[in-house]
Structure formats: C-alpha cells, structure tokens
C-alpha positions in Angstrom: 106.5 -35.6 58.0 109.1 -33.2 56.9 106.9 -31.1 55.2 104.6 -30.7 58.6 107.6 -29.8 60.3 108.3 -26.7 57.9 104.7 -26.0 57.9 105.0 -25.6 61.9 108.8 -24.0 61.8 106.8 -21.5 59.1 103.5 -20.7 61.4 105.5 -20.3 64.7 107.4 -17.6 62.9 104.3 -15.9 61.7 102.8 -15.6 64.8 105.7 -14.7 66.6 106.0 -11.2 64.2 107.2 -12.8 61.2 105.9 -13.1 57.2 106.3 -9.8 56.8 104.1 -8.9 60.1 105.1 -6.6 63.2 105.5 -7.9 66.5 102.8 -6.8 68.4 104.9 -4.7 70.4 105.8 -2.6 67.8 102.2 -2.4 66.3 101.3 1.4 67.9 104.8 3.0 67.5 104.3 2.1 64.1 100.4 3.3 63.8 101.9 6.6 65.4 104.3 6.9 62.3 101.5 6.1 60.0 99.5 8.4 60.8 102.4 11.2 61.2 103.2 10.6 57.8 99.4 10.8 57.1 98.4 14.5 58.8 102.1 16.1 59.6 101.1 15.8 63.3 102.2 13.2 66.4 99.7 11.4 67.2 99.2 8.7 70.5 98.1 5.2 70.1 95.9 4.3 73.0 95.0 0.6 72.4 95.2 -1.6 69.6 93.7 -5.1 69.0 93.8 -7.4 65.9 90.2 -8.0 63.8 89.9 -11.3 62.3 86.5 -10.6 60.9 85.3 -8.9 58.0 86.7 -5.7 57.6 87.2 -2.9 54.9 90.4 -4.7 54.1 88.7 -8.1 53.5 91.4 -9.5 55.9 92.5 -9.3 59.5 93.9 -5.6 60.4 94.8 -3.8 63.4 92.2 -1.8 65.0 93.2 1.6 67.1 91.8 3.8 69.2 94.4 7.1 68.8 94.1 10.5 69.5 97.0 13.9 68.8 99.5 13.6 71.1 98.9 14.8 74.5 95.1 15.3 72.9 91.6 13.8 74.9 89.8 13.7 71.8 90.0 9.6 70.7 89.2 8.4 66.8 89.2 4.7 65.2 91.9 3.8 62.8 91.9 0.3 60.7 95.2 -0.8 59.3 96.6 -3.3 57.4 99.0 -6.0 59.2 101.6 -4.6 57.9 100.6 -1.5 58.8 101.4 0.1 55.2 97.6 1.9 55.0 95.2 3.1 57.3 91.6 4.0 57.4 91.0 5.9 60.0 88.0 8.7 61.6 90.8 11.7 62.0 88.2 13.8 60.5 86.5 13.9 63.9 89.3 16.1 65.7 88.5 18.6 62.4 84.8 19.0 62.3 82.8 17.4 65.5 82.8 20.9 67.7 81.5 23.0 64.5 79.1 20.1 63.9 77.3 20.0 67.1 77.6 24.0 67.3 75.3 23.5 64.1 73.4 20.8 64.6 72.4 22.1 68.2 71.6 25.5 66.5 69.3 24.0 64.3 67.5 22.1 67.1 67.2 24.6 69.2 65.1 26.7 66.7 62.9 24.0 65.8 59.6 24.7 67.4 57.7 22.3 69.4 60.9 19.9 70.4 60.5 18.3 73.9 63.8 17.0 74.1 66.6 15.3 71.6 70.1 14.0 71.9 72.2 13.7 68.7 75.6 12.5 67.6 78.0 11.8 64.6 78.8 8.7 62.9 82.1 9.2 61.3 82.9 6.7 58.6 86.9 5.4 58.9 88.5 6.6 55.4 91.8 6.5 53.7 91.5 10.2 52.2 93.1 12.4 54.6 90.8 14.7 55.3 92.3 19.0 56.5 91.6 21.8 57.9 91.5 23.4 54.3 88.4 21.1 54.1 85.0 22.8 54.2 82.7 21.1 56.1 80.2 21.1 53.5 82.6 19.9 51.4 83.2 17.0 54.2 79.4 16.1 54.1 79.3 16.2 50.4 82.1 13.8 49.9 82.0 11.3 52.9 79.5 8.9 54.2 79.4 10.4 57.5 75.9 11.7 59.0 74.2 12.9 61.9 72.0 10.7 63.9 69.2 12.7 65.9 66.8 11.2 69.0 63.7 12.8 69.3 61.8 12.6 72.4 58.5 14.0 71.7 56.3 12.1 73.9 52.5 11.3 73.9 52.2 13.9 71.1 49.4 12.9 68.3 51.0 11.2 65.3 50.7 14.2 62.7 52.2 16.8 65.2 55.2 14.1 65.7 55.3 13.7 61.6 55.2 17.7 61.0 57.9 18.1 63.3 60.8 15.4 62.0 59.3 17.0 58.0 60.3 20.5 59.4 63.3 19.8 60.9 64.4 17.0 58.0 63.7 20.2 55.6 65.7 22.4 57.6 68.9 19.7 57.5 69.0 19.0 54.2 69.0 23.0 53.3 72.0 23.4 55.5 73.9 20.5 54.0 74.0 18.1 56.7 73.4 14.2 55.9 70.6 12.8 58.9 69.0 10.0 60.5 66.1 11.0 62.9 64.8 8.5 65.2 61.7 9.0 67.8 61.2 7.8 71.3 58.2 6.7 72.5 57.9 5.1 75.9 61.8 3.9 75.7 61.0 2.3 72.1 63.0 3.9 69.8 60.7 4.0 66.3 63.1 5.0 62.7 61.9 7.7 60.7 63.4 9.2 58.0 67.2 9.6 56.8 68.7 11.2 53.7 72.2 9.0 54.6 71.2 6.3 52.7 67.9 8.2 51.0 65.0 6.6 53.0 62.2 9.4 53.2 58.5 8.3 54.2 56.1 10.2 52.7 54.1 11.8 55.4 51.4 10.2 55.0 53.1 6.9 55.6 55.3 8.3 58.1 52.0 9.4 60.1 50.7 5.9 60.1 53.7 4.5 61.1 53.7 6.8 64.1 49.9 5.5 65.0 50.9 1.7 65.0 53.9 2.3 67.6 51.5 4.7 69.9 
C-alpha cells in the first residue's frame, strides 16, 4: 500500500511539471530560448502540443509551430521534454523564396505544361542550417525535396511520359531533389522522384500512364 502511495505522490508530480519536465506553461518561452541560442535570432512560439507517438526522438516531445519574432513565415520544431535539443524546419525562412523563384523558372520553360502546382517538403533537423549555406549545398546535404503536380490532361501517355523525362532531366542538372506527380481526372497517379531514387524507365512509366487513362 505504501509503495502505491509513492508511486501516485511520484506521478502527480510528473505530470504537474516535475521529473525533470517543464510546466507547460513555460514550454514556448523556453522553445524561444532554444532556438535563440540555436540561430542568434528571437524567435515567436505560436502553439505547442505534446506527441506521444513515434517521433525522431523515440519518445514523447514537444511539437511547435514558431516563426522570427514579429515574422509571418511559420516552421515545425520537435523538442525533447526537457527541451535540451530541437529539430526543427528553420531552413525554410532561408531558402523557400529562392526555391520557388527556381523551381517556377524551371516550369515555366518547360514546353508543353498545361498547368502544375509545386511545394517543399522540408525535413525537421538538428544541424542549424545559415545564410552562409548554399542552397545547393542545402539540397546536397538534407533530405528535403520538391514535390511537383502536373496537370496535363487527356494528353496521350507518351506525350505525358516525355514531358515529366524532360523536366525530371532538367531538375536533376540544376541540383534540386523532386517528386513529380500527374493529375488525371482528380486522380493523382506517382511518377518518378530522385528523393528516394525511384525512376521508371520510360517505357514503364508510359504504360503506367495507359492503365490510369
């Protein structure tokens, strides 16, 4: 009986901020001074929630939504409960404007495109990336890519497959990790990537195409 009643004297404490853990109250003041630390800069914590499922800390961890201070631009950050180290997507404030300047370059000068949306998928990461960081050297050294739509309608098959080969050729020469998706009647058919180095051959890729018309 006694040793129930420490058990429950030592989980009311944990839950109320102790073991070692924050009160939840002080949980985004103390993100904001992580992440200070982290980049030299003041940062705003917008909302915060605790993850009890799997995460890249194979435990539960706080999970933010932040942005600078007095900034409109919002990125994910992962912490630890004790908020000692963060992952975090800061790397979006550096690079997303000269990314879509580049990736929208590219698009534009493929021929034959009837339409396409396209955005980033930013990885959260305990290197803290800087403005001294190329961007190349971003792509090259991150898990982050580019995710394209393509919405080349009721074109035939090999058109479709010579387009995504053209424009896949003309990513990977400027650097940029992609995945390129196709939509066809609101059914969104995968194609190729380089993210995680899935690449039809065309052949395959054109058959693929036929059995979703």
């Amino acid at each position: 009986m006694k040793k129930r009643w420490m058990l429950g004297i030592l989980l009311a404490g944990c839950l109320a901020g102790g073991c070692g853990f924050l009160q939840k109250k002080d949980v985004p003041e103390q993100i904001e001074a992580l992440l200070a630390d982290k980049y030299g800069k003041s940062f705003s914590v917008r909302s915060v929630e605790m993850e009890h499922g799997a995460t890249v800390f194979d435990a539960p961890a706080y999970h933010a939504l932040a942005s600078l201070e007095n900034g409109d631009i919002t990125f994910d950050v992962l912490t630890d409960l004790k908020i000692t180290v963060s992952r975090d997507g800061y790397a979006k404030l550096l690079y997303e404007d000269e990314i879509n300047e580049k990736v929208g370059a590219l698009l534009e000068e493929t021929d034959g495109l009837n339409g396409y949306s396209f955005w980033t998928r930013y990885f959260m990461e305990e290197r803290a990336w800087s403005e001294e960081d190329a961007l190349a050297v971003y792509f090259a050294e991150s898990e982050t890519w580019v995710n394209i739509d393509l919405k080349t309608i009721d074109e035939e098959p090999e058109i479709v497959a010579e387009r995504v080969y053209g424009l896949a050729e003309l990513l990977k020469a400027n650097g940029i990790p992609y995945s390129i998706e196709y939509e066809n009647h609101e059914d969104y058919v995968y194609l190729i990537d380089n993210a995680f180095s899935r690449l039809y051959p065309f052949d395959e890729l054109v058959e693929k195409l036929r059995r979703r018309r």
